[in-house]
Backbone as CSV, one residue per row, in Angstrom:
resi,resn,N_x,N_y,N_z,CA_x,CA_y,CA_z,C_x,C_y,C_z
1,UNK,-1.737,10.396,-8.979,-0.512,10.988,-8.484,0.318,9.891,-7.813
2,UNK,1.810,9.865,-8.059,2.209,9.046,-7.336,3.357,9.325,-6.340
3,UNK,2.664,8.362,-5.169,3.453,8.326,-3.909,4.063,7.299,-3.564
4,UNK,4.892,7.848,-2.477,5.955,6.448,-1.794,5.416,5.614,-0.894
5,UNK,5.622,3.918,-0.854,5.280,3.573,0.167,6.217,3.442,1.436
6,UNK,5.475,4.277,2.625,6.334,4.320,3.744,6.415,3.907,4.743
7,UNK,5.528,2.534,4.877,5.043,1.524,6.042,4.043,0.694,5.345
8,UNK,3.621,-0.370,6.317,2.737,-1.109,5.804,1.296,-1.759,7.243
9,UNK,0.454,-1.937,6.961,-0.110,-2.247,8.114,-1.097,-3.703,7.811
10,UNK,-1.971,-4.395,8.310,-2.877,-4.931,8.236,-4.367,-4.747,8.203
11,UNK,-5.054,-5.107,7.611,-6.270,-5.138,7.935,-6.867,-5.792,8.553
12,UNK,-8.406,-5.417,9.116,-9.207,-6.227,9.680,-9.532,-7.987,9.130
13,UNK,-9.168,-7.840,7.858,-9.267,-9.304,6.983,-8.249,-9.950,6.746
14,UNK,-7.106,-9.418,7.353,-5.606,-9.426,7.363,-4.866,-9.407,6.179
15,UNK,-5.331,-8.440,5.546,-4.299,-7.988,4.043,-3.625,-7.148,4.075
16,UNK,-2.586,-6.917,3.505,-1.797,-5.574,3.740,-1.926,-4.574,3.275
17,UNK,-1.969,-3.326,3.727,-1.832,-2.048,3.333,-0.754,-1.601,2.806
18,UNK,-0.819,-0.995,2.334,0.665,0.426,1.941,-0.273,1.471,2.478
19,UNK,1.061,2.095,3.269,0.575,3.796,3.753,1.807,4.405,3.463
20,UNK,1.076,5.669,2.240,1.850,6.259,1.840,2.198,7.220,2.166
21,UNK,3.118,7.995,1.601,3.958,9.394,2.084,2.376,10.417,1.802
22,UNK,1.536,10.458,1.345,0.648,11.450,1.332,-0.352,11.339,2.546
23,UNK,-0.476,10.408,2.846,-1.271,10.320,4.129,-2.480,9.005,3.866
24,UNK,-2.579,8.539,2.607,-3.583,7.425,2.248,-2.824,6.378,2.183
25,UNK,-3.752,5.366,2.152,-3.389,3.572,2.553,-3.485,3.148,1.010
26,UNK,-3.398,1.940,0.765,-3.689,1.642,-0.521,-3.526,-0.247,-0.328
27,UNK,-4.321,-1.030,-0.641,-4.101,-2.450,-0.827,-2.934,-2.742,-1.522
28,UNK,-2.183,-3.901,-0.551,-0.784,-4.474,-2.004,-1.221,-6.085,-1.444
29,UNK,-1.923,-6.644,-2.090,-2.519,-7.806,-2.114,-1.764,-8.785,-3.316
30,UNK,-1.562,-9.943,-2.865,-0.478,-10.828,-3.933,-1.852,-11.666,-3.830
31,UNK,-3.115,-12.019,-5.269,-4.043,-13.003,-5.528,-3.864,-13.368,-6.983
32,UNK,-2.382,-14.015,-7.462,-2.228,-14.264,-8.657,-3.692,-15.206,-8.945
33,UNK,-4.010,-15.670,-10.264,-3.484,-14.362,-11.369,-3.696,-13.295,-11.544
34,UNK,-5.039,-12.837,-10.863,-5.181,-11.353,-11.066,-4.686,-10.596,-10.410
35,UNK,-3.727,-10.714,-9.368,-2.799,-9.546,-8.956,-1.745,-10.300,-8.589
36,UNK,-0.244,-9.731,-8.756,1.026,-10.636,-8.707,1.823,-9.928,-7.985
37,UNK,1.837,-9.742,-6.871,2.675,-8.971,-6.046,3.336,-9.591,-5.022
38,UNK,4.231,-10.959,-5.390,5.255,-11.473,-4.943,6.015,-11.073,-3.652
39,UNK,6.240,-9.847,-3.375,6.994,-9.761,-2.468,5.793,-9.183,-1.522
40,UNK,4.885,-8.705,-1.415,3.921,-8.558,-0.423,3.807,-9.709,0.702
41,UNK,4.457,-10.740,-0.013,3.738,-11.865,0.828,5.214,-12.325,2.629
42,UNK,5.935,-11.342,2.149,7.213,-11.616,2.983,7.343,-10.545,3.496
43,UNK,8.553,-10.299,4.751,8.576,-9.209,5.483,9.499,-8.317,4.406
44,UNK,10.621,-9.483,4.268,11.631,-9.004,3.800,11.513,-8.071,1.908
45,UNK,10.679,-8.613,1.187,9.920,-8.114,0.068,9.198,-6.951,0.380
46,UNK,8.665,-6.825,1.723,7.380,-5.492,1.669,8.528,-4.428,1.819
47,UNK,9.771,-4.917,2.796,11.076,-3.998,3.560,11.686,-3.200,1.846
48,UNK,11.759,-4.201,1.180,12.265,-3.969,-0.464,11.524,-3.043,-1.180
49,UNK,10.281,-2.620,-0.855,9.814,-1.421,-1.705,9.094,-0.639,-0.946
50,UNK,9.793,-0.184,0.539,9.889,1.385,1.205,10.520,2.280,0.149
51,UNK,9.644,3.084,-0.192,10.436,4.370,-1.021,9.530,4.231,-2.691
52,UNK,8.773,2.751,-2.954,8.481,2.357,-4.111,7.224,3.385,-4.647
53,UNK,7.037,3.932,-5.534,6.146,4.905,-5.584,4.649,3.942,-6.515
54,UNK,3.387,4.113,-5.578,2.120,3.488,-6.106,1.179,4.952,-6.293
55,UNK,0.576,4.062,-7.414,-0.372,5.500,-7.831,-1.446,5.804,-6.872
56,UNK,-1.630,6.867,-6.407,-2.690,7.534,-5.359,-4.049,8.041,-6.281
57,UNK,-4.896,7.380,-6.302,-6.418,7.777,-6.764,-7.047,8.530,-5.630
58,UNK,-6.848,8.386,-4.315,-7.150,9.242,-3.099,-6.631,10.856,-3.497
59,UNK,-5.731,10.558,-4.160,-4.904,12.463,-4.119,-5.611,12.937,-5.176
60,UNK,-5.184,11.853,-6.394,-6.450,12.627,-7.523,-7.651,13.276,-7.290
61,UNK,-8.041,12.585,-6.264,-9.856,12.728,-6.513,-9.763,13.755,-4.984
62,UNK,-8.644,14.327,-3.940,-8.593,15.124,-2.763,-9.405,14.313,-1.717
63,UNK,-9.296,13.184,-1.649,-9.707,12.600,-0.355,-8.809,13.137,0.931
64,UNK,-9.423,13.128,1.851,-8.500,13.222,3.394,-7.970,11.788,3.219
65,UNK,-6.704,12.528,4.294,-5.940,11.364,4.845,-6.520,10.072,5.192
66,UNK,-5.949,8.791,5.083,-6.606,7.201,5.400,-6.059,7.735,7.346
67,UNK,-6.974,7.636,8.477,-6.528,7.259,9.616,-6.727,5.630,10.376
68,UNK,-5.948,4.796,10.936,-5.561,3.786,11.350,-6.583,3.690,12.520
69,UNK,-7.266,2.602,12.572,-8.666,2.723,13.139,-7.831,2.194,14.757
């Protein structure tokens, strides 16, 4: 299912999250080549895809909400 991303946070390993409009987090990790997510790596790039919709495997499968430790 897909949701919006509507903030972003850190992790304990310091990678970024997306927390989405459904209530789950989701990794947006830039480790070319196997993941290329360019603007993750800036404020101004993460600011650029508030609203961007990422697929939720949490909603598919009815997980509870991700809470912020």
């Amino acid at each position: 299912m897909n949701q919006s991303i509507t903030g972003y946070h850190k992790d304990e390993e310091n990678d970024w999250v997306a927390e989405l409009l459904c209530g789950h987090f989701q990794h947006v990790r830039h480790n070319p080549p196997f993941i290329n997510r360019p603007w993750v790596v800036t404020e101004a790039g993460r600011n650029s895809m508030l609203g961007y919709e990422l697929n939720c495997k949490k909603c598919d499968l009815g997980d509870p909400k991700d809470l912020l430790a």
